[in-house]
N, C-alpha and C positions, 0 to 999 in steps of 0.2 A: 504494500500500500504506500500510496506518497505522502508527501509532508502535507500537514494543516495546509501549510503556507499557499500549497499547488493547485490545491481540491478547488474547482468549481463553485462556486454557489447558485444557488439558484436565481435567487432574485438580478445574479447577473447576466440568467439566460435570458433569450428572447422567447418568447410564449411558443412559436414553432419548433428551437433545441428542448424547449421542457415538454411541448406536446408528444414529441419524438420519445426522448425517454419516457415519459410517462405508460406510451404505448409498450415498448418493451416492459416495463415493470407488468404493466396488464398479460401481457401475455406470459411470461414467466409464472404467474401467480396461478394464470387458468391450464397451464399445462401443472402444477403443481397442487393444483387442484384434483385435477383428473386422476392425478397420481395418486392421491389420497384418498381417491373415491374408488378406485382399482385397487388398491392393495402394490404400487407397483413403488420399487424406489428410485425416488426424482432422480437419482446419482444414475440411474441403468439406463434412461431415456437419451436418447440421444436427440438433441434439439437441431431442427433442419434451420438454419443460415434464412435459407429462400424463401420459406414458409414463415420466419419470423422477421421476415422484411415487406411481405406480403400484407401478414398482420399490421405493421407499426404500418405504411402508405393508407390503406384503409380506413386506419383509427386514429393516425394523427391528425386529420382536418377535424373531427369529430370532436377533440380533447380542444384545440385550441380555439374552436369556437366557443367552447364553454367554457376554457380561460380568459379568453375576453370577455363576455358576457359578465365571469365573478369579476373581470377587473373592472367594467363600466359600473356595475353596482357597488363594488367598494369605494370608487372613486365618487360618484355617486353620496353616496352614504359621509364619505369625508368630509364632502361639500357642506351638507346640511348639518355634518355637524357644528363646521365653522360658521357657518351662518349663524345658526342657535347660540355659537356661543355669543359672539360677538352682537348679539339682541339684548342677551344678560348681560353682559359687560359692557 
């Protein structure tokens, strides 16, 4: 693993690099699933490359539309809080 210092963050991605992983975490999770609903162990699976880039094109328009939608609402939501406050003050 790398240093703190190297890692990613999130909030430094753009909504399309986190909708990307996001996809892959979903599909990791649902093939891990499967596994645990089959009795089979995730180690013994061998994950196909093509099929899990198939998955992420698919699912990643899906994901990042709904990262922008929670981000117009929290942005959204900020606003009026600043409004309110500045009503009170």
């Amino acid at each position: 693993m790398s240093r703190v210092e190297d890692m990613v963050r999130v909030d430094e991605m753009g909504v399309y690099e986190v909708s990307r992983w996001y996809s892959l975490f979903e599909a990791v999770n649902f093939i891990a699933d499967e596994c645990d609903e089959r009795n089979i162990d995730f180690e013994s699976v061998r994950l196909e490359p093509l099929h899990m880039r198939k998955y992420i094109e698919k699912t990643c328009d899906i994901f990042a539309r709904k990262l922008d939608e929670e981000n117009a609402i929290a942005a959204k939501s900020a606003k009026e809080l600043r409004e309110a406050s500045t009503l009170r003050g």
